[in-house]
Chimera marker file (.cmm) of the C-alpha trace (Angstrom):
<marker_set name="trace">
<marker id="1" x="0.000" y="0.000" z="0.000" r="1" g="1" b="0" radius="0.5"/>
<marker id="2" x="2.609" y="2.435" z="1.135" r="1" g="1" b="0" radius="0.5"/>
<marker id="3" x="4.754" y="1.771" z="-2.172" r="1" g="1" b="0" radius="0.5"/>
<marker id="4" x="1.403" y="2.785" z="-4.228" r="1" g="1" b="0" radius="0.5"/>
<marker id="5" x="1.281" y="5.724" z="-2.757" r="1" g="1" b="0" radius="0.5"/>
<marker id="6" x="4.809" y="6.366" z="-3.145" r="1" g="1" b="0" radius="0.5"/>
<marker id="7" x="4.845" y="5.466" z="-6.833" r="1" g="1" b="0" radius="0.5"/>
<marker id="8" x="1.914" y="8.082" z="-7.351" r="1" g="1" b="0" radius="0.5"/>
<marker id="9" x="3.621" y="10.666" z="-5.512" r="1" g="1" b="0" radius="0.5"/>
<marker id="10" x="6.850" y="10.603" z="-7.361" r="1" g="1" b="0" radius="0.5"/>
<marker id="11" x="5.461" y="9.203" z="-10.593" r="1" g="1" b="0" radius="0.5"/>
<marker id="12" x="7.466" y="7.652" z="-13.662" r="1" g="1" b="0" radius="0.5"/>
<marker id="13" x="10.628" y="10.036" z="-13.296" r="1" g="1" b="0" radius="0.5"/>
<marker id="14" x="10.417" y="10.125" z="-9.941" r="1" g="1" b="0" radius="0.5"/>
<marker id="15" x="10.698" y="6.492" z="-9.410" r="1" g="1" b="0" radius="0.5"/>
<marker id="16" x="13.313" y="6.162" z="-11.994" r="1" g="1" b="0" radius="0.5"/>
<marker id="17" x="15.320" y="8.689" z="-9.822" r="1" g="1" b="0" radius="0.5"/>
<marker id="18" x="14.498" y="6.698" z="-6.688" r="1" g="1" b="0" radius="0.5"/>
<marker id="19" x="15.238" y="3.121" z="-7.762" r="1" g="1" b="0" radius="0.5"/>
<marker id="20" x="18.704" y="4.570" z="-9.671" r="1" g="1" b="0" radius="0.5"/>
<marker id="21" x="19.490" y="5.932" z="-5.875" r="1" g="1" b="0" radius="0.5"/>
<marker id="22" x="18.729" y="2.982" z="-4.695" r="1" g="1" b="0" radius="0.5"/>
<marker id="23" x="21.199" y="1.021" z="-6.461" r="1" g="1" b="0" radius="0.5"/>
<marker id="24" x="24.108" y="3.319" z="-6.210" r="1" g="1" b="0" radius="0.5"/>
<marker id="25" x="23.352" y="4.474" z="-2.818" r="1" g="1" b="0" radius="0.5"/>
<marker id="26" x="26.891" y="3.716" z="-1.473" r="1" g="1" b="0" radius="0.5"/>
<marker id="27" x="28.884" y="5.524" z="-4.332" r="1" g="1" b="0" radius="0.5"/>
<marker id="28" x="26.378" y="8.768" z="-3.985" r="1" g="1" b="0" radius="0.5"/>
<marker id="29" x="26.618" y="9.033" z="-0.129" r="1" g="1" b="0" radius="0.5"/>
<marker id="30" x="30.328" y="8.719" z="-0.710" r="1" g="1" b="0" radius="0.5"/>
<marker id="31" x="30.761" y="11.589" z="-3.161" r="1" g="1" b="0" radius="0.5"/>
<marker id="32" x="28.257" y="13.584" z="-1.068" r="1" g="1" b="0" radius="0.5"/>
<marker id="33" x="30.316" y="12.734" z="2.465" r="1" g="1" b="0" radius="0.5"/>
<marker id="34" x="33.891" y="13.197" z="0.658" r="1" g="1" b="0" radius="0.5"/>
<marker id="35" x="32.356" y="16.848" z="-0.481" r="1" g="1" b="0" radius="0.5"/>
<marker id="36" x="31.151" y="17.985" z="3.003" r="1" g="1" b="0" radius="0.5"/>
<marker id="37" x="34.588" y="16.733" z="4.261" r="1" g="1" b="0" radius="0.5"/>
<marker id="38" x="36.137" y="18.744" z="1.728" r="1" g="1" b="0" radius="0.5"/>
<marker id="39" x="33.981" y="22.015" z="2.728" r="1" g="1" b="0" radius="0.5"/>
<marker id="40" x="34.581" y="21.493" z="5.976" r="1" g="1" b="0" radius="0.5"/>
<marker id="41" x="38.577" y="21.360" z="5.964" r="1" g="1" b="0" radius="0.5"/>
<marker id="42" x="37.552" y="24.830" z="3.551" r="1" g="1" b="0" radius="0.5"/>
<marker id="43" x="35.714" y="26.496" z="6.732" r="1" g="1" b="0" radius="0.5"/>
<marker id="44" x="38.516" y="25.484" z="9.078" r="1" g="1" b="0" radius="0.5"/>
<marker id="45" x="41.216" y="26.605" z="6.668" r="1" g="1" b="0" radius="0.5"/>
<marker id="46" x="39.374" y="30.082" z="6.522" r="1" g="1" b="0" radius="0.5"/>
<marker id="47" x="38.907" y="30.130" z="10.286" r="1" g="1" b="0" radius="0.5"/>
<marker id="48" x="42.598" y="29.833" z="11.221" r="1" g="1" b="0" radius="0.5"/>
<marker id="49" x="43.183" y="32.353" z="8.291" r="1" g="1" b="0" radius="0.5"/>
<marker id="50" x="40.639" y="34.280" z="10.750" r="1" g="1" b="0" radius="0.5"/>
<marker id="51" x="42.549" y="34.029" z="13.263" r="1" g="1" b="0" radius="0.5"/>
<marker id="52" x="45.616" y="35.676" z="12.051" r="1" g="1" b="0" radius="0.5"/>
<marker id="53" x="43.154" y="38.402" z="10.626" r="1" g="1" b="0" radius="0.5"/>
<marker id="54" x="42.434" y="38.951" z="14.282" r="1" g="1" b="0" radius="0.5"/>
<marker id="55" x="45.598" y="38.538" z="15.789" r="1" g="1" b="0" radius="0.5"/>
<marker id="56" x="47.079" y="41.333" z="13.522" r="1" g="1" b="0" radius="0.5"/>
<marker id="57" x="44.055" y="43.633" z="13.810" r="1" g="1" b="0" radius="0.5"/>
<marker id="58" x="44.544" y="43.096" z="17.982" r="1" g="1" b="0" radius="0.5"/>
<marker id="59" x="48.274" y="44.177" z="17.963" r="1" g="1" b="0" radius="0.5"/>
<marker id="60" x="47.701" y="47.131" z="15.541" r="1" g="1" b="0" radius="0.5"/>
<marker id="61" x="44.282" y="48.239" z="17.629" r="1" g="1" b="0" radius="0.5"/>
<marker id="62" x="46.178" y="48.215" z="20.983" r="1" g="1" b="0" radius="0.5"/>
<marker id="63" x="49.165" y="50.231" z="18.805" r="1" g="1" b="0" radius="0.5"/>
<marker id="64" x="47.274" y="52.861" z="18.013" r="1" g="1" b="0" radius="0.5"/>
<marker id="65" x="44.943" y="53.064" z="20.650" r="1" g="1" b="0" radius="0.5"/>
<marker id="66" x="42.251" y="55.684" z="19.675" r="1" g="1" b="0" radius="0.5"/>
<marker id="67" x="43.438" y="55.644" z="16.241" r="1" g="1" b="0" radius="0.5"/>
<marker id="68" x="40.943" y="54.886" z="13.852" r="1" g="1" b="0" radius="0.5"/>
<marker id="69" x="42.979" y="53.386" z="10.913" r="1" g="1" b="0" radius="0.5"/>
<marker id="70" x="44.355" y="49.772" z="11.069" r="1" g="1" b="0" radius="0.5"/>
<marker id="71" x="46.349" y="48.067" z="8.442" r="1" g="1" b="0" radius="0.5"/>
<marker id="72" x="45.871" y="44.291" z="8.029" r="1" g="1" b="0" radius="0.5"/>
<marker id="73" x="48.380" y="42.014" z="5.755" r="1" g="1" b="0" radius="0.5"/>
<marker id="74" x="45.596" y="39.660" z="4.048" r="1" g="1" b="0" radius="0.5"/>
<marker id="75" x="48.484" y="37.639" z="1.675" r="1" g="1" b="0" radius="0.5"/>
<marker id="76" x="50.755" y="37.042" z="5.844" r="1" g="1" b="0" radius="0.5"/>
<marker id="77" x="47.191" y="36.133" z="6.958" r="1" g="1" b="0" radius="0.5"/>
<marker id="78" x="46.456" y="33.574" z="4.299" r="1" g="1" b="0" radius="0.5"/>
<marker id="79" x="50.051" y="32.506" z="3.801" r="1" g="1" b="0" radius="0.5"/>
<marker id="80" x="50.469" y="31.665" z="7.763" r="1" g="1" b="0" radius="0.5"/>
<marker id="81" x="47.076" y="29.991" z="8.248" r="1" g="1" b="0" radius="0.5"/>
<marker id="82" x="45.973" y="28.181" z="4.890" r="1" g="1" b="0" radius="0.5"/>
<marker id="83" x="46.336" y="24.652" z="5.169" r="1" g="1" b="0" radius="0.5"/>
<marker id="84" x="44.820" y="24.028" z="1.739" r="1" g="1" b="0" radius="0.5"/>
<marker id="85" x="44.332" y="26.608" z="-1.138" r="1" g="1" b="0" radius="0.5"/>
<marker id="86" x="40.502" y="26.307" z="-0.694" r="1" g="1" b="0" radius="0.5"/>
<marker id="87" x="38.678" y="28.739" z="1.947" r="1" g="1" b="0" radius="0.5"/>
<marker id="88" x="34.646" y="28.283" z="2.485" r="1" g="1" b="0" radius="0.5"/>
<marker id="89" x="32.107" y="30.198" z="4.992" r="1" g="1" b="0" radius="0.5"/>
<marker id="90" x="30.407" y="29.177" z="7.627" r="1" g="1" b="0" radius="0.5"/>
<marker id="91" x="27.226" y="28.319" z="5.431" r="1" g="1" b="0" radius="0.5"/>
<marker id="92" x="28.633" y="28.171" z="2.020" r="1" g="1" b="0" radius="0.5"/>
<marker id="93" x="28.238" y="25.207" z="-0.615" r="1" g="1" b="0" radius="0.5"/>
<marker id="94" x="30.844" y="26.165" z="-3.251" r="1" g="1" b="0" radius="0.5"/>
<marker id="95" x="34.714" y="26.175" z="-2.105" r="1" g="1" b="0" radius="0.5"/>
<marker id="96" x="36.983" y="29.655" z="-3.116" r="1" g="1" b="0" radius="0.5"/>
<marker id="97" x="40.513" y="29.789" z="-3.330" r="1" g="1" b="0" radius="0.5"/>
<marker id="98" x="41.937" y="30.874" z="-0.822" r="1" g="1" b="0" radius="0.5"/>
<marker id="99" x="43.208" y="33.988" z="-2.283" r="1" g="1" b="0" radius="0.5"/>
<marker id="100" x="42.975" y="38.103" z="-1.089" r="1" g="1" b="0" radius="0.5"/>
<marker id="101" x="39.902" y="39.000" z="-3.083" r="1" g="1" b="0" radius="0.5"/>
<marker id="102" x="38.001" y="36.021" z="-1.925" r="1" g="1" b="0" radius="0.5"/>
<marker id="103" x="38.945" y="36.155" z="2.245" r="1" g="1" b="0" radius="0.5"/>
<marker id="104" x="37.830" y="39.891" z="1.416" r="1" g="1" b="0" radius="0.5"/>
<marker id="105" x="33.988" y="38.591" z="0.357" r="1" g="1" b="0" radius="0.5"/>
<marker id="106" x="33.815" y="36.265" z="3.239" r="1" g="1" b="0" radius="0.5"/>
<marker id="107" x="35.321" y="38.189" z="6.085" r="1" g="1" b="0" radius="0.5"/>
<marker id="108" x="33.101" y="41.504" z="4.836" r="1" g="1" b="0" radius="0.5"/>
<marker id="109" x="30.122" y="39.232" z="5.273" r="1" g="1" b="0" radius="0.5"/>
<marker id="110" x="31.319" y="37.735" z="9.261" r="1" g="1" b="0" radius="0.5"/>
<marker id="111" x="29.102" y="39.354" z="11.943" r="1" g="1" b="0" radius="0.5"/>
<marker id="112" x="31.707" y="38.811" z="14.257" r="1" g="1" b="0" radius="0.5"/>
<marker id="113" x="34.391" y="40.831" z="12.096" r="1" g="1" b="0" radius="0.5"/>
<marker id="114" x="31.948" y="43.610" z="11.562" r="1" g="1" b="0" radius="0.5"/>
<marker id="115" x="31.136" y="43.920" z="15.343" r="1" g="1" b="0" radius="0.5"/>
<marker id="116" x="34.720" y="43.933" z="16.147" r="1" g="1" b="0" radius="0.5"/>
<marker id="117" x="36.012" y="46.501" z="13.394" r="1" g="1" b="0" radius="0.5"/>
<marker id="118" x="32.978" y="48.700" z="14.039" r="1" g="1" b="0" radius="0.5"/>
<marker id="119" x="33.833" y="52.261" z="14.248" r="1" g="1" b="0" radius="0.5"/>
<marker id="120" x="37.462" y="51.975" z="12.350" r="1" g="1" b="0" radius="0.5"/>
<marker id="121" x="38.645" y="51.577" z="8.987" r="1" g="1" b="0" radius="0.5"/>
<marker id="122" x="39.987" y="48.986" z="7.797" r="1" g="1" b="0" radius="0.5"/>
<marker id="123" x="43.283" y="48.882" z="5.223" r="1" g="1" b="0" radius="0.5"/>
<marker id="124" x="44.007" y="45.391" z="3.699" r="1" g="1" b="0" radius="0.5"/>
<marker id="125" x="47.382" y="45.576" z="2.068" r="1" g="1" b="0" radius="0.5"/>
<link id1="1" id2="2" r="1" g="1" b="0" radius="0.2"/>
<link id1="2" id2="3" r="1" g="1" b="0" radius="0.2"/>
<link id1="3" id2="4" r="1" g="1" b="0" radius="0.2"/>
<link id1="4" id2="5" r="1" g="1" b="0" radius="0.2"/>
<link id1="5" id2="6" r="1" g="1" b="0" radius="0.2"/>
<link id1="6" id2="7" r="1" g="1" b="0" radius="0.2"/>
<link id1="7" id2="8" r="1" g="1" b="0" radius="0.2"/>
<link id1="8" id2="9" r="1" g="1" b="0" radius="0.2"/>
<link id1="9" id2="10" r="1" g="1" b="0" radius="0.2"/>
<link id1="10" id2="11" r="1" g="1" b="0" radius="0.2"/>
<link id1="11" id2="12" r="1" g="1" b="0" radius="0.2"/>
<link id1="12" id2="13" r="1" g="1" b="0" radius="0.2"/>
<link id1="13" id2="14" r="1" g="1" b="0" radius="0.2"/>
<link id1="14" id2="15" r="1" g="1" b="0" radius="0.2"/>
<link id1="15" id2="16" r="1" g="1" b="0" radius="0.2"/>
<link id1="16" id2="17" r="1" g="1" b="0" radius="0.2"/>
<link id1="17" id2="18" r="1" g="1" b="0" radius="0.2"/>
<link id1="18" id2="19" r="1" g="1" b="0" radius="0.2"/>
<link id1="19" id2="20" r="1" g="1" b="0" radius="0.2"/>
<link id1="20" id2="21" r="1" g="1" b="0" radius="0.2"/>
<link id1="21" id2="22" r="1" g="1" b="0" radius="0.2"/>
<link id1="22" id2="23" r="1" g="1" b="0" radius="0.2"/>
<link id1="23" id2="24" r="1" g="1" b="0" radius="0.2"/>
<link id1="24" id2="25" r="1" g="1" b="0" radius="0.2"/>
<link id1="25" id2="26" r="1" g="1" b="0" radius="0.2"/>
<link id1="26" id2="27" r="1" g="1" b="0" radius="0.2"/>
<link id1="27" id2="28" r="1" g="1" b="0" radius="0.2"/>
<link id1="28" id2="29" r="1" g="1" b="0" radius="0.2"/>
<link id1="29" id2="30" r="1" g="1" b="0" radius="0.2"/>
<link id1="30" id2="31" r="1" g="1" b="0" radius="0.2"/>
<link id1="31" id2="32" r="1" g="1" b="0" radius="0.2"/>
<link id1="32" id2="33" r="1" g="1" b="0" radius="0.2"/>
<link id1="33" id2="34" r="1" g="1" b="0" radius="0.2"/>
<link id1="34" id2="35" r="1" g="1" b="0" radius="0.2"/>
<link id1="35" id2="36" r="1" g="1" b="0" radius="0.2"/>
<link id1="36" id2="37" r="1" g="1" b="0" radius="0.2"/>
<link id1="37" id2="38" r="1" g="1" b="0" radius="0.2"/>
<link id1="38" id2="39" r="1" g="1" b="0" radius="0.2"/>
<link id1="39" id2="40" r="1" g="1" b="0" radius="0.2"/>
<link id1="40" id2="41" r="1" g="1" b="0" radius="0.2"/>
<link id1="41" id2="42" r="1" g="1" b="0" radius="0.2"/>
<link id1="42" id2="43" r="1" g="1" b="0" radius="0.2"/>
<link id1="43" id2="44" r="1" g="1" b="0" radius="0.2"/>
<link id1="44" id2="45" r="1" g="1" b="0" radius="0.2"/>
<link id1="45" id2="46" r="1" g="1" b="0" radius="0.2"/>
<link id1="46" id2="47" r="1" g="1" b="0" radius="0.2"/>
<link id1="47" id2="48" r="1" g="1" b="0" radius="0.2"/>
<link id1="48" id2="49" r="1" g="1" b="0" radius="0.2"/>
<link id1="49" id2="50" r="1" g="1" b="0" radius="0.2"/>
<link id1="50" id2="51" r="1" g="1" b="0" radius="0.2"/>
<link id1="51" id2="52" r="1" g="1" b="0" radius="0.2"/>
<link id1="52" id2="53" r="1" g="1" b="0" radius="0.2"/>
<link id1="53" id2="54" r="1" g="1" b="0" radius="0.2"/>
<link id1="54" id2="55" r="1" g="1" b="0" radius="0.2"/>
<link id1="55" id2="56" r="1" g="1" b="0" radius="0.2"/>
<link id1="56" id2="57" r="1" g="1" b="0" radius="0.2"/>
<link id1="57" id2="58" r="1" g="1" b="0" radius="0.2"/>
<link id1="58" id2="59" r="1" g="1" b="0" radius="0.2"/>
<link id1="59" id2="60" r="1" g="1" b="0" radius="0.2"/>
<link id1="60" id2="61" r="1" g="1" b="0" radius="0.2"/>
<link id1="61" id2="62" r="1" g="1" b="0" radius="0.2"/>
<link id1="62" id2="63" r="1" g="1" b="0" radius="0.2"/>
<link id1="63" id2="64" r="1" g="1" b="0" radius="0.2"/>
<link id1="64" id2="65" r="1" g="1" b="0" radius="0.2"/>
<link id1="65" id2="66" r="1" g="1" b="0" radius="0.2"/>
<link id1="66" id2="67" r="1" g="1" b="0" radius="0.2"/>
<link id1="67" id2="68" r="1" g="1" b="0" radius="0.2"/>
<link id1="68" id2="69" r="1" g="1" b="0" radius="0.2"/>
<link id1="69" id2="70" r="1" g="1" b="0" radius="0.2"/>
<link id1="70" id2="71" r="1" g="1" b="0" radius="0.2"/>
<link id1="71" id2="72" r="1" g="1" b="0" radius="0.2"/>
<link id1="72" id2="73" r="1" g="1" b="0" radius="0.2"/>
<link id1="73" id2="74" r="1" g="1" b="0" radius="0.2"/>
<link id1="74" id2="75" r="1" g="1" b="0" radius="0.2"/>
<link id1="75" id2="76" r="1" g="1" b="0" radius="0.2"/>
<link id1="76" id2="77" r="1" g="1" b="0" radius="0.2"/>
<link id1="77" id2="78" r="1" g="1" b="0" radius="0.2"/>
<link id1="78" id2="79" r="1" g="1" b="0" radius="0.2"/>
<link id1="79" id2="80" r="1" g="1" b="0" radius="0.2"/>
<link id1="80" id2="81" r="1" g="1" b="0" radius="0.2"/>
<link id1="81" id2="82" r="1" g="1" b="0" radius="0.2"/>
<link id1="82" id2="83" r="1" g="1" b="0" radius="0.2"/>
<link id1="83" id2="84" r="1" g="1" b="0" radius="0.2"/>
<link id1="84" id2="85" r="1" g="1" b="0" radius="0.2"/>
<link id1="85" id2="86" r="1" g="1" b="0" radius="0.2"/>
<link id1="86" id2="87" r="1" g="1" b="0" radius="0.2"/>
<link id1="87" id2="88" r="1" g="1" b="0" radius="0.2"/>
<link id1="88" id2="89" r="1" g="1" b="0" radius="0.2"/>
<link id1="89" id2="90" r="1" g="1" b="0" radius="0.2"/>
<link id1="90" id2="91" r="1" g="1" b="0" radius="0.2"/>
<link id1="91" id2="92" r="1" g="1" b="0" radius="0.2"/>
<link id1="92" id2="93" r="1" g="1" b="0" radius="0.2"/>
<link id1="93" id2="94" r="1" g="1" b="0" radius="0.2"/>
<link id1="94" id2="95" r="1" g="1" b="0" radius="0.2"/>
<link id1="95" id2="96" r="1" g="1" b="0" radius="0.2"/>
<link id1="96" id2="97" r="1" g="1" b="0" radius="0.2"/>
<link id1="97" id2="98" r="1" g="1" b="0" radius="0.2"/>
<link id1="98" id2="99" r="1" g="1" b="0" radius="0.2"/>
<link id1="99" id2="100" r="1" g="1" b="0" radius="0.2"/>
<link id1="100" id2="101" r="1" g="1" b="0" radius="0.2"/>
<link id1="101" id2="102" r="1" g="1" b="0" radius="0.2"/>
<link id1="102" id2="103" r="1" g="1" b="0" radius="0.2"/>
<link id1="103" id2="104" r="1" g="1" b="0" radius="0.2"/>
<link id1="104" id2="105" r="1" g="1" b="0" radius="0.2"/>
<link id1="105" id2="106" r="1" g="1" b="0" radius="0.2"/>
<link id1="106" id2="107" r="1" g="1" b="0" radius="0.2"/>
<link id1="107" id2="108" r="1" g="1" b="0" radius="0.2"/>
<link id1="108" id2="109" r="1" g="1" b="0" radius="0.2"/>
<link id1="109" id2="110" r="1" g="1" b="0" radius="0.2"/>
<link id1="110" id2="111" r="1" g="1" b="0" radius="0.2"/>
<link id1="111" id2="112" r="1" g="1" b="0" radius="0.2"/>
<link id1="112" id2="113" r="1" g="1" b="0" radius="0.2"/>
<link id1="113" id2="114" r="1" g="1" b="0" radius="0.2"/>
<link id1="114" id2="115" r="1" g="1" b="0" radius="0.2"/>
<link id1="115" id2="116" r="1" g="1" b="0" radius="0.2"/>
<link id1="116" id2="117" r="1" g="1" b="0" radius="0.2"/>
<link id1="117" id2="118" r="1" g="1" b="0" radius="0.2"/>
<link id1="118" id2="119" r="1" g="1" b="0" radius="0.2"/>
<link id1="119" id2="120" r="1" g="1" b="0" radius="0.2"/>
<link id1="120" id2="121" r="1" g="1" b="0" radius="0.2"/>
<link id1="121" id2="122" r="1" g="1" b="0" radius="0.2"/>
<link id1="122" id2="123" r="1" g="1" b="0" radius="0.2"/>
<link id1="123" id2="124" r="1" g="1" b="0" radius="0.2"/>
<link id1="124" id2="125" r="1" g="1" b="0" radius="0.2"/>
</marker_set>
C-alpha cells in the first residue's frame, strides 16, 4: 500500500530517480560525504586564516589606541594559516581559493568581524 502511494507521488521520473538511488546508494553518499569533508577542511582553513586576521588587527588596535585606521596584511594572513588553497564560509556550498579578493567577500560578510572593526577603517594591504 505504502509503495502505491509512493509510486503516485513521485510518478514515472520520480521512481526512476528513486530506484537509480537505490542502487548506487553507497557511491552517492560517498561523493556527497567526501564533499562535506572537503567544505569542511575549507571552513577550518578560513577560520585559522581568521585568526591571524584577528591577531594582527589586535596588535595594531592596541598600537594605536584611539586611532581609527588599522592596516591588516591579508596575503601574511592567508600565507600563515591556509592549510589548503581552498577557503569556504560558515554556510557556504561552493569552495573559493583561498586567495585576497576572496577572504575579502567572506570576512566583509562575518558578523563577528563587523562587530569587532565597528567604528574603524579597515586597510588590507
Amino acid at each position: 500500500m505504502l509503495k502505491v502511494l509512493v509510486s503516485y507521488m513521485l510518478g514515472p521520473w520520480g521512481l526512476k530517480v528513486l530506484y537509480f538511488y537505490l542502487e548506487n546508494a553507497a557511491i552517492i553518499n560517498t561523493v556527497v560525504f567526501a564533499y562535506g569533508l572537503f567544505l569542511a577542511v575549507a571552513h577550518y582553513n578560513y577560520s585559522k586564516i581568521f585568526g591571524n586576521i584577528q591577531e594582527q588587527f589586535q596588535a595594531q588596535a592596541q598600537k594605536s589606541g584611539k586611532k581609527k585606521s588599522v592596516e591588516i596584511d591579508l596575503e601574511d594572513a592567508i600565507q600563515k594559516g591556509k592549510i589548503l588553497p581552498f577557503i569556504s564560509g560558515q554556510i557556504s556550498l561552493i569552495a573559493r581559493k583561498a586567495d585576497k579578493n576572496n577572504v575579502l567577500k567572506i570576512i566583509e560578510k562575518d558578523k563577528k568581524w563587523l562587530k569587532e572593526t565597528e567604528g574603524r577603517k579597515i586597510k588590507y594591504l
